[in-house]
C-alpha positions as CSV (number, residue, x, y, z in Angstrom):
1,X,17.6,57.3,5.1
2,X,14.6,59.0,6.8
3,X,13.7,61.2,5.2
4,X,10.6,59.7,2.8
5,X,9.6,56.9,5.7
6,X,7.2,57.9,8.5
7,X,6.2,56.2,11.5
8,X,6.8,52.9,11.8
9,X,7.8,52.2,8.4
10,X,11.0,54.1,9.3
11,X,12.0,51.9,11.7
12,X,12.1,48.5,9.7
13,X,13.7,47.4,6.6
14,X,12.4,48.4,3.1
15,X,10.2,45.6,2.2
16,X,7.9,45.4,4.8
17,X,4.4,46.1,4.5
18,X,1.9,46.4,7.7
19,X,-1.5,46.6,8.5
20,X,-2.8,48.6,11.0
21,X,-6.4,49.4,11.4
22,X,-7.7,46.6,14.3
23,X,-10.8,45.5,12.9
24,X,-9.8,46.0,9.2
25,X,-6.7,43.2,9.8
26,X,-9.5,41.0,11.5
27,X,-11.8,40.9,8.7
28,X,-9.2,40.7,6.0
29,X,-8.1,37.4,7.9
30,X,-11.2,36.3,7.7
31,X,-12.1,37.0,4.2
32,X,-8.7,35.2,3.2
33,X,-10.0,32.2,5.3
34,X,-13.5,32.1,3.5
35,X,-11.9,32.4,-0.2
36,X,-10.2,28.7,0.8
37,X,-12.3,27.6,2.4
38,X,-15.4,28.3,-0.4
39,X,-12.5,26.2,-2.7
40,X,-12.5,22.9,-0.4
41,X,-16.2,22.6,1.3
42,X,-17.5,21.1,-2.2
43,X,-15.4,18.0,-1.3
44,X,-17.3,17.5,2.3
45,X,-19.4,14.7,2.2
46,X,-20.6,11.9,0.0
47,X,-21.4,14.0,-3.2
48,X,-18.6,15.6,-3.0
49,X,-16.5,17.1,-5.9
50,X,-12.9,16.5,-6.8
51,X,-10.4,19.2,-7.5
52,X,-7.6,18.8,-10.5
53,X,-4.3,20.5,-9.0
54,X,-1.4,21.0,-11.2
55,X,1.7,21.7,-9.2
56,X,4.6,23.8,-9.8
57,X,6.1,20.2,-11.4
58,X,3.6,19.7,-13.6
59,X,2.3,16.7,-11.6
60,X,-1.6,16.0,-11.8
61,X,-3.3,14.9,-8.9
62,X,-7.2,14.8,-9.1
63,X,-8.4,14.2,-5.4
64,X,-11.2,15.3,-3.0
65,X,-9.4,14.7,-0.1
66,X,-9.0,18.4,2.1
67,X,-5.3,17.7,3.1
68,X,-4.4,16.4,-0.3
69,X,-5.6,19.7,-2.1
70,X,-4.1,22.0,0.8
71,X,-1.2,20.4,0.9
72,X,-0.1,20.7,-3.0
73,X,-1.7,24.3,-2.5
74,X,1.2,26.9,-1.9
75,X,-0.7,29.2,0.7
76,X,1.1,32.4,1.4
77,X,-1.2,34.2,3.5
78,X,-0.1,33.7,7.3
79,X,-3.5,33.0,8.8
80,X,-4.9,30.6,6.4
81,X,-1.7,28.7,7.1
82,X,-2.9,28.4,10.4
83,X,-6.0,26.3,9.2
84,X,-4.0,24.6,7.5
85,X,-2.1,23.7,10.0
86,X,-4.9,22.7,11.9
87,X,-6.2,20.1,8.8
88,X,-2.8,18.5,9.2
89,X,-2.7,18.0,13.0
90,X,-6.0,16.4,12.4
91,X,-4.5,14.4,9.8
92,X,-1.9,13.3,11.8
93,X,-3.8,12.7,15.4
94,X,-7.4,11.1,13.5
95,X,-6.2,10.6,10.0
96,X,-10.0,11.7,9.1
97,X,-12.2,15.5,9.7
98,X,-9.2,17.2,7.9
99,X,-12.0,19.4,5.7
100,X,-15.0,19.4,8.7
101,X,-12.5,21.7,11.2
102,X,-11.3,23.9,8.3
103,X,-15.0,24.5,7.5
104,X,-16.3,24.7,10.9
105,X,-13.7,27.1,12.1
106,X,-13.6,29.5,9.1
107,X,-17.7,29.3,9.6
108,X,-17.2,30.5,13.7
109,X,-14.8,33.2,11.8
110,X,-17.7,34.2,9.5
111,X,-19.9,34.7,12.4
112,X,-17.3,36.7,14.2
113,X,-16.8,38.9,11.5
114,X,-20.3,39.6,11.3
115,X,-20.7,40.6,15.1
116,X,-17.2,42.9,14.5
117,X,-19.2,44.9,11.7
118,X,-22.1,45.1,14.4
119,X,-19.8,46.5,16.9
120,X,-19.5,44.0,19.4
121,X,-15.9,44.1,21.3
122,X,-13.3,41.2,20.3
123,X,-13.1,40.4,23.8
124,X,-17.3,40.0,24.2
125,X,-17.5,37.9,21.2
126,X,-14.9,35.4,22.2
127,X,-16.2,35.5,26.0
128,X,-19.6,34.3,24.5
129,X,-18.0,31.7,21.9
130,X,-16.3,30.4,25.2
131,X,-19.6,30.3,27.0
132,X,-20.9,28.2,24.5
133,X,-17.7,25.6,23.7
134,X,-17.7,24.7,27.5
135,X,-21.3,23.9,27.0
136,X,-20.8,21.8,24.2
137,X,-17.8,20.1,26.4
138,X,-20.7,19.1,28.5
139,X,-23.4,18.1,25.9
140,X,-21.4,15.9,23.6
141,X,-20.7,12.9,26.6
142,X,-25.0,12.9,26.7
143,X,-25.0,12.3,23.0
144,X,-23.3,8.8,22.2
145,X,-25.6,6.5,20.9
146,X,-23.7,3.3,20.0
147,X,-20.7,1.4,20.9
148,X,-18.6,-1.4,18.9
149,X,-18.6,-4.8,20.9
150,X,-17.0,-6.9,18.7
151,X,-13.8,-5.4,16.5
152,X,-13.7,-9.1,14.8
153,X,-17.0,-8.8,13.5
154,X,-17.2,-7.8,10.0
155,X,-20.7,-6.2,10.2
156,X,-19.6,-4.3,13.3
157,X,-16.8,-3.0,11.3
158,X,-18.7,-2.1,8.3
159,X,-20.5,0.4,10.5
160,X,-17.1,2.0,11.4
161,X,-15.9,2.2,8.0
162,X,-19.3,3.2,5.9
163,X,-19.9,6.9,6.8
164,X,-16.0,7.2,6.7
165,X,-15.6,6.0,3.4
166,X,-18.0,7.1,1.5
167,X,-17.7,10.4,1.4
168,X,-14.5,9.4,-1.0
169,X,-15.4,9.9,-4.8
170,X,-15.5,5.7,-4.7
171,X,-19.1,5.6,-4.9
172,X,-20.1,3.5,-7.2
173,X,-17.4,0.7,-5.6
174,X,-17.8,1.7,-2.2
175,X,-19.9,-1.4,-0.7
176,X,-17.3,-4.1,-2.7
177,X,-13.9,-1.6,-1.1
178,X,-16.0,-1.7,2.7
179,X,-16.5,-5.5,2.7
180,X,-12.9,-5.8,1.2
181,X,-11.5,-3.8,3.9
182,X,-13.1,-4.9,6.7
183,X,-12.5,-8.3,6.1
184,X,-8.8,-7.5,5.9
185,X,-9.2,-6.2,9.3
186,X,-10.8,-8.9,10.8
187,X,-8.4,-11.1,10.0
188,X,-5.2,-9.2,10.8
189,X,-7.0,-7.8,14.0
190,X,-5.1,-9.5,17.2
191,X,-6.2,-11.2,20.1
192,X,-5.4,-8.1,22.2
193,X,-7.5,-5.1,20.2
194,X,-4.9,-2.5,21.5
195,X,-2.5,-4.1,19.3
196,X,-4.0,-3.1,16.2
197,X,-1.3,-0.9,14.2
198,X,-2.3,0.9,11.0
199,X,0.9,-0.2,9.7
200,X,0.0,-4.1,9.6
201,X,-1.8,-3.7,6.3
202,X,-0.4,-2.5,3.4
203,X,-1.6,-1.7,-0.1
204,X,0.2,-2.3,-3.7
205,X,-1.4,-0.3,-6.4
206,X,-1.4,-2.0,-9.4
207,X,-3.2,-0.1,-12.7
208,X,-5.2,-2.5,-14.7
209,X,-8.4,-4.1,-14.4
210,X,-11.5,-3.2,-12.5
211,X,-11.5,-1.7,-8.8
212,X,-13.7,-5.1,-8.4
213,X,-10.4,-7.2,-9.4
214,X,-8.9,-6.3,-5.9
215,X,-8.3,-8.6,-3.4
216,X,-6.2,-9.3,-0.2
217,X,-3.6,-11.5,1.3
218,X,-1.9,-12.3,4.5
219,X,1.7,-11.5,3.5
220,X,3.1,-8.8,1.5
221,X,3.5,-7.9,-2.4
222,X,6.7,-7.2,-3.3
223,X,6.7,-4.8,-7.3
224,X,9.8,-7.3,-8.4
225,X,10.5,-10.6,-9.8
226,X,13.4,-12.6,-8.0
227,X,17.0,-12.3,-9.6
228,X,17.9,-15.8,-9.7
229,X,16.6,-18.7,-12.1
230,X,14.6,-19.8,-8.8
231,X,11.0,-18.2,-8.8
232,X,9.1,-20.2,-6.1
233,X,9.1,-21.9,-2.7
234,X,6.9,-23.7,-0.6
235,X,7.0,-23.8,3.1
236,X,10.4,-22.7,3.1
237,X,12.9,-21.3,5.5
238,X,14.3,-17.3,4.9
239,X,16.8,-15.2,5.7
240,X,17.3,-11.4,5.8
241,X,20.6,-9.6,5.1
242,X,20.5,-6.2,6.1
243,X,23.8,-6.4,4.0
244,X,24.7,-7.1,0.2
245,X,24.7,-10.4,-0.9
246,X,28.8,-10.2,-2.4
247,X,32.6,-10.5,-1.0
248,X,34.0,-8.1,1.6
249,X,36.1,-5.4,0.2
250,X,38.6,-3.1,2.0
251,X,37.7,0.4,2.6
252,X,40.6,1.9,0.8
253,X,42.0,1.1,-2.5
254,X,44.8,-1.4,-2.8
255,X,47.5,-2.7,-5.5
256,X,47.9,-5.9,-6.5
257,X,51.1,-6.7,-8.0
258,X,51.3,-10.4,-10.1
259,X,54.3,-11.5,-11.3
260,X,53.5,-14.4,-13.9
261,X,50.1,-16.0,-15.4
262,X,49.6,-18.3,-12.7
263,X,48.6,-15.7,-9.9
264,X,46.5,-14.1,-12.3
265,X,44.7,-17.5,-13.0
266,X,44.6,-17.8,-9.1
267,X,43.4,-14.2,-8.3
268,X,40.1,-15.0,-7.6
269,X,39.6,-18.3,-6.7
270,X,40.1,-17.5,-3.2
271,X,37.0,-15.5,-3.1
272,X,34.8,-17.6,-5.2
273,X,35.6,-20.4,-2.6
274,X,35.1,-18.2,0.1
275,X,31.6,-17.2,-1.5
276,X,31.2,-21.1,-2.4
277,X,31.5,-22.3,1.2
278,X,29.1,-19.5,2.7
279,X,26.5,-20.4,0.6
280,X,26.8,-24.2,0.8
281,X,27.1,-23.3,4.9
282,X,23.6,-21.5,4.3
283,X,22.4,-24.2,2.4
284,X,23.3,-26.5,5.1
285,X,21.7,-24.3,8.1
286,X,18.4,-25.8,5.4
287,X,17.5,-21.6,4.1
288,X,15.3,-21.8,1.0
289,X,15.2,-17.7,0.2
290,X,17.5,-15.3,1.1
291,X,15.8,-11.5,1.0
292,X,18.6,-8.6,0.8
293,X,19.3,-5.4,1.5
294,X,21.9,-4.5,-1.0
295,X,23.6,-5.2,-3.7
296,X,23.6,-9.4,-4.9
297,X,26.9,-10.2,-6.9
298,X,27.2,-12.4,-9.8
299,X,29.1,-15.3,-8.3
300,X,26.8,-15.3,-5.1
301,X,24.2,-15.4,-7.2
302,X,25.8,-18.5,-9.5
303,X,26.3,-20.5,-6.2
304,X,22.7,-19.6,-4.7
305,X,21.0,-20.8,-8.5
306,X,23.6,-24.0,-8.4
307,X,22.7,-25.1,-4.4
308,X,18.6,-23.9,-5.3
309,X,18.7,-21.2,-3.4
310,X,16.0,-18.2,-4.2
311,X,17.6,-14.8,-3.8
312,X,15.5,-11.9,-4.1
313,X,16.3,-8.0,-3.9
314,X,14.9,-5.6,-1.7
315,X,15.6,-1.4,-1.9
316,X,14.1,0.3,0.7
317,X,15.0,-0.3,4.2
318,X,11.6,0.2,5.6
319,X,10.4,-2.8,3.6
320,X,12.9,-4.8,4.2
321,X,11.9,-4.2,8.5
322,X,8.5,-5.2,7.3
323,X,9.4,-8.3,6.1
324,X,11.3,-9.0,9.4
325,X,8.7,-8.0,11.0
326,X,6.2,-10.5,9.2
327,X,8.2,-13.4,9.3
328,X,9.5,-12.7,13.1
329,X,13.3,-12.5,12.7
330,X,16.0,-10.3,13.0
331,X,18.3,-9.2,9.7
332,X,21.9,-10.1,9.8
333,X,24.2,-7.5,9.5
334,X,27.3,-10.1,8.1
335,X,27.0,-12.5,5.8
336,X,27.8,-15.4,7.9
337,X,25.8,-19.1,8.5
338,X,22.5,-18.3,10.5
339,X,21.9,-19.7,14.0
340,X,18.3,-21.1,14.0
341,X,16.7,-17.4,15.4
342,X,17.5,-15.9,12.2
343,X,15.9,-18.0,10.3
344,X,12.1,-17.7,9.1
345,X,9.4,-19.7,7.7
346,X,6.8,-19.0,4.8
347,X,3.7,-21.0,3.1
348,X,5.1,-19.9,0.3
349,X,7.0,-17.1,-1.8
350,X,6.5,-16.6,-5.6
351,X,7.1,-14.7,-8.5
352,X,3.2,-13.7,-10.5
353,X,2.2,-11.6,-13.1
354,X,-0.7,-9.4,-12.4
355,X,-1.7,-7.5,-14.9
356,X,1.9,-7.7,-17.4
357,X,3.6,-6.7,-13.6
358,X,5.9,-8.9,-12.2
359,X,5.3,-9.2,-8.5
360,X,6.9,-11.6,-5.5
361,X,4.0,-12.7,-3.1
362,X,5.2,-13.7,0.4
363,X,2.5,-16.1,2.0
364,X,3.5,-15.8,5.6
365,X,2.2,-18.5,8.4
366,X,1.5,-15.4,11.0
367,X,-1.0,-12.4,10.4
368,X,1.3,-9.9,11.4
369,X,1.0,-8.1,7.7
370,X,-1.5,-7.8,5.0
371,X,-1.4,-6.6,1.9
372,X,-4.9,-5.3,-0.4
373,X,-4.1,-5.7,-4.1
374,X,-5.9,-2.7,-5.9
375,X,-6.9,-2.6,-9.4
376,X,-7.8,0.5,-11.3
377,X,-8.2,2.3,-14.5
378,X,-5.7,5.1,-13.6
379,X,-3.0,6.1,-11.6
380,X,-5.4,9.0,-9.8
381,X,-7.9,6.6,-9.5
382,X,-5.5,4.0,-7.3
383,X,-4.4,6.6,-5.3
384,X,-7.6,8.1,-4.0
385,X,-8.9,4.8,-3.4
386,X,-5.9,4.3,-1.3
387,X,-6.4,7.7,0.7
388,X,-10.2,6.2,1.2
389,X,-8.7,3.1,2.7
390,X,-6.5,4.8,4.8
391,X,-8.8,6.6,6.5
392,X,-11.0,3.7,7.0
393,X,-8.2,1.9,8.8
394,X,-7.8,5.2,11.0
395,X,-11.5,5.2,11.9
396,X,-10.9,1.6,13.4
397,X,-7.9,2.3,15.0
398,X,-9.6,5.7,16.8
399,X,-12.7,3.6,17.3
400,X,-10.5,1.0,19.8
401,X,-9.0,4.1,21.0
402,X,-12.2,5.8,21.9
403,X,-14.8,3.7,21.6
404,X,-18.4,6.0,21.5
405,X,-20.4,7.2,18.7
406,X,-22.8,10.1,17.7
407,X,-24.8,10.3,14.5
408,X,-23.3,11.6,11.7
409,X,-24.6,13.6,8.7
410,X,-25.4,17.3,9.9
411,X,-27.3,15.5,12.7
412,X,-25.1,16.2,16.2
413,X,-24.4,19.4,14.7
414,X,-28.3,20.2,14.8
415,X,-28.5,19.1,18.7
416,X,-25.6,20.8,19.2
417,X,-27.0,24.1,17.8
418,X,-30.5,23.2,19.8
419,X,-28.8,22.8,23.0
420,X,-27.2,26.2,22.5
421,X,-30.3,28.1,21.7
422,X,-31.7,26.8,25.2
423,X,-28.5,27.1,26.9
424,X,-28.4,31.1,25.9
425,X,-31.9,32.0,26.8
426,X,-30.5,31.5,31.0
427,X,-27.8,34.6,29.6
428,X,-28.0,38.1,29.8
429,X,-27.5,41.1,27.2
430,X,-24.1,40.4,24.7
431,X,-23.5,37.1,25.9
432,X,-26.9,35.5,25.0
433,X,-26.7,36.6,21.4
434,X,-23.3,35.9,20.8
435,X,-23.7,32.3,22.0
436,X,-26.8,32.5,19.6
437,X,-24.8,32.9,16.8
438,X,-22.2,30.7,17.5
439,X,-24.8,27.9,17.8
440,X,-25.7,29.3,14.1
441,X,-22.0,28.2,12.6
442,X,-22.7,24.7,13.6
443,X,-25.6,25.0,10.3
444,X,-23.3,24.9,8.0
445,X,-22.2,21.5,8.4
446,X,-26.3,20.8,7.3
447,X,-26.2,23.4,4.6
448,X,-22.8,21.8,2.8
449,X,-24.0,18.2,2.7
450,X,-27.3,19.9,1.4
451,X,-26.0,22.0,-1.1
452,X,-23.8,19.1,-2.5
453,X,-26.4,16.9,-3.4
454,X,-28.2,19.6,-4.9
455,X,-30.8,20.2,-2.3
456,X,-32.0,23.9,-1.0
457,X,-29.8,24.4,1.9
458,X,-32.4,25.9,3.7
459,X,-35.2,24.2,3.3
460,X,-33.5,20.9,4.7
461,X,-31.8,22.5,7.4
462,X,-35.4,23.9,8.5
463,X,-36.8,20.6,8.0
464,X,-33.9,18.8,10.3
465,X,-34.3,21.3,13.0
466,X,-37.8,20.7,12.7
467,X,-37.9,17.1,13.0
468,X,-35.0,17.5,16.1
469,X,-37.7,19.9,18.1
470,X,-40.4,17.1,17.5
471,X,-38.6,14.4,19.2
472,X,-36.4,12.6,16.2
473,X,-33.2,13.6,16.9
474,X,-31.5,10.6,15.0
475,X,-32.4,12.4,11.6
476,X,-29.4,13.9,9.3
477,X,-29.2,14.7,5.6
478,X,-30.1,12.2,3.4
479,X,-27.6,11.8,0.5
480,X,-29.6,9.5,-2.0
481,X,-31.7,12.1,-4.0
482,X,-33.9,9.1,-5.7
483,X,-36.1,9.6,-2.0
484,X,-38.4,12.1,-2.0
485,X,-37.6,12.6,1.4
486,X,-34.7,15.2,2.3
487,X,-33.3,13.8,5.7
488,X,-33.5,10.2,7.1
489,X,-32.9,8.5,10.3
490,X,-29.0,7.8,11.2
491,X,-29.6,5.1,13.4
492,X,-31.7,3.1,10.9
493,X,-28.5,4.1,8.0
494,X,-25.3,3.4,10.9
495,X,-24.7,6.6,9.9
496,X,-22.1,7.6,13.2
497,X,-19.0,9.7,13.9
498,X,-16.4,8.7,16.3
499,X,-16.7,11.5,19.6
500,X,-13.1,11.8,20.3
501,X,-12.8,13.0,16.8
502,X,-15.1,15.3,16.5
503,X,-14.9,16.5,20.1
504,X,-10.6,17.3,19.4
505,X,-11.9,19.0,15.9
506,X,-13.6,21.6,18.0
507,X,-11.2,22.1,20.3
508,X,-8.7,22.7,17.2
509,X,-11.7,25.1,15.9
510,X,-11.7,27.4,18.9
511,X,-7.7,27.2,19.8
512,X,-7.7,28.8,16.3
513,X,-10.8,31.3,16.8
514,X,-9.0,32.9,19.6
515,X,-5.4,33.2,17.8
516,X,-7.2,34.5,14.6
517,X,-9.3,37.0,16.1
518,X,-6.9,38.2,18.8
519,X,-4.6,39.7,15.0
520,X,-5.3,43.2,15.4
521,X,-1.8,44.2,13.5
522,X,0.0,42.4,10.1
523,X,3.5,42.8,9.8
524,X,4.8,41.2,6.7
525,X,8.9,40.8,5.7
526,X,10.0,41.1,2.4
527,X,10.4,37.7,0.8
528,X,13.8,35.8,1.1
529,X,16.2,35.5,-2.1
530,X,17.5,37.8,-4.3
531,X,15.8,40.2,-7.6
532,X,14.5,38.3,-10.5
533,X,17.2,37.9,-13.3
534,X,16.6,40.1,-16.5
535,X,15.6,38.7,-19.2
536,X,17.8,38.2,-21.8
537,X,17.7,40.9,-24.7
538,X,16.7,39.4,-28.2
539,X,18.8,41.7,-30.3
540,X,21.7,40.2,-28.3
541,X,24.1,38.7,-30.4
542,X,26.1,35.2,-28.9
543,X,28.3,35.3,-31.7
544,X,29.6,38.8,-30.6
């Protein structure tokens, strides 16, 4: 079994393959990183591009959101999976700088790679990256320029949500979706800010229309129509029956054995009267709608339509603990009379037709939930301007969380790299150029949001640093090419990102920087499952 394996080969399965050489696994890692990366930095920013990804199901999903397009990309190289992993955690912590940490961190990779081929020692070039992050843990605190006062102002919100939003392929909508959104906010934000739960507002995507046909409501859309001949309510009571709306059965099968026609005739009036007085019992306790969680029989639905009684069918769980949620009651878990508790109260529940769609809309008298409407041309469309309102609503939620600003737009990124310049002239030998160039990565932030607007990268990113050493250091990138003028001032534009965010997408960058570029070896398995089946031969004949 030995005796055409050497080394270590001979000591693991067949199958595996492994690389060796230190630096030649290091920069391999790194070139894998940039190929990716070079895929997903044309979506950072507001001229961004979008990316059509056909998966393995034939599904098309045209997005420029970073953690849609890795997501639905099956990665198999084991250190890009580790910035990928990284754009999800910031997914799930921020809900927002999935693509900015991919890009800065493959970038600090880049610059690595280049002081590995000029012979600097792994250990040197992360000592100096260190040097400089723990620098930058000190600058960032000195570079907050604005505060929100008032989370139930709109126009304070509107400055949270802008530079968030726009850099969604939604541009020609953006300012209607912003005022849309923020108003929605406004009015479901509680008394108590700390309250605020992303999970309040909902959205119902409903194709048709104009993205300018969207509105809002305090309640929630349900996509049904109501099963009974009863289709609307005002100011009526509600129930929810975590339960199915129909008789109790046994849970094993049983025989019934009738001896003449009259116990056939009688078989089943016990149960409808059974069904008949519960729902003249619920009718009595003065319940307008009862919303379930299950199956709704014929005969229950017979009596609800005969005592005017709107019945309406709910399949998923999690909606139906919404609902409770909105109108503050508990489900019942029997169908039995409610005590007063159980019972909730709406302005009004009806069925509507939006766009040939038959929806129920549940107008509830608290703003526990709201619900946008959005209109759209197609089904891609809706679904990106959904991903561009959800990560508006996160940018609120993170702003109560950590309230403090910097200026967005390449901008801190440029002090960040100045500070760093200064900071490494006080070092010595390798560490002052290695914190040199890892002030460099921090460009290419600048020379993305440059490129993508279809400036000369350069030139702006000299003209920014530029303007920064003369005093103006609220200037970023200026995205509307109709100026003649390349950058403009942040603080004039509200052009800010939230600290925390960017502060935790560094950290994320250099937790990675030291896993990748401590790799000196890849050993890689032989991939589960069994050989590929043949083929079947043409000149096979079935019939044989």
């Amino acid at each position: 079994m030995f005796s055409n394996k050497l080394g270590f080969n001979s000591v693991l399965k067949d199958g595996y393959r492994i690389i060796k050489n230190n630096e030649d696994a290091i920069l391999k890692n790194i070139d894998a990183c940039k190929e990716i990366c070079q895929i997903i930095q044309t979506s950072l920013g507001p001229k961004c591009m979008n990316k059509l990804i056909v998966t393995h199901l034939n599904k098309k999903i045209v997005s420029s959101d970073c953690i849609t397009i890795l997501r639905d990309l099956e990665i198999n190289h084991p250190v890009v999976n580790i910035l990928k992993k990284l754009s999800e955690t910031m997914n799930y912590e921020y809900g927002d700088f999935t693509n900015y940490v991919f890009t800065i961190t493959t970038e600090m990779l880049d610059k690595a790679g280049l002081l590995i081929k000029e012979g600097f020692n792994i250990n040197d070039i992360l000592k100096g990256f260190m040097l400089g992050y723990k620098e930058i843990e000190k600058i960032l605190p000195k570079l907050v320029v604005w505060k929100c006062t008032d989370f139930h102002n709109e126009k304070e919100i509107q400055n949270i949500l802008m530079p968030v939003m726009i850099t969604k392929n939604v541009l020609h909508s953006y300012e209607f979706i912003v005022q849309l959104l923020s108003k929605c906010i406004c009015t479901m934000m509680p008394e108590e800010i700390t309250q605020f739960d992303v999970d309040n507002i909902r959205i119902s995507k409903i194709n048709g229309g104009s993205l300018i046909d969207s509105n809002y409501l305090v309640g929630m859309v349900i996509t049904r129509e109501a099963n009974g001949i009863v289709k609307k309510k005002e100011d009526g009571n509600v129930i929810v029956l975590n339960c199915g709306l129909e008789a109790a059965t046994t849970e094993t099968k049983g025989t019934v054995l009738l001896h003449n026609a009259t116990e056939l005739m009688n078989f089943t009036k016990g149960e409808e009267e059974q069904m008949r007085n519960i729902i003249e019992n619920i009718k009595n306790a003065k319940v307008d709608v009862i919303i379930v969680n299950g199956a709704i029989s014929d005969i229950a639905q017979h009596f609800c339509d005969a005592n005017d009684i709107m019945t309406l069918k709910i399949t998923s769980k999690f909606e139906t603990l919404r609902i409770c949620k909105l109108l503050n009651i508990t489900p019942l878990i029997k169908l039995d009379t409610p005590t007063p508790e159980e019972i909730g109260k709406v302005n009004s529940i009806y069925l509507s037709e939006i766009a040939s769609k038959k929806v129920t809309i549940i107008n509830a008298k608290s703003k526990k939930i709201g619900t946008i409407i959005l209109r759209g041309a197609t089904y891609n469309f809706l679904d990106e301007v959904e991903r561009c309102i959800h990560d508006g609503i996160n940018a609120v939620k993170n702003a109560i969380k950590h309230n403090a600003f910097l200026y967005g737009g390449g901008c801190v990124e440029i002090q960040i790299s100045e500070y760093l310049k200064q900071y490494s002239k006080q070092l010595n030998s390798i560490d002052n150029y290695c914190v040199k160039i890892f002030a460099e990565s921090f460009h290419i932030i600048v020379k993305i949001l440059a490129t993508n607007c279809g400036y000369n990268s350069t030139n702006v990113l000299n003209e920014l640093i530029n303007k920064h050493n003369k005093g103006m250091t609220d200037f970023c990138v200026n995205i509307n090419k109709q100026e003649e003028e390349h950058t403009i001032s942040a603080k004039e534009q509200h052009i800010f990102d939230n600290l925390q965010c960017k502060k935790y997408a560094i950290d994320l960058a250099i937790d990675a920087l030291q896993t990748i570029l401590k790799i000196d070896q890849i050993i890689m398995a032989k991939p589960a499952g069994g050989p590929k089946p043949r083929e079947k031969n043409p000149q096979y004949d079935d019939a044989f």
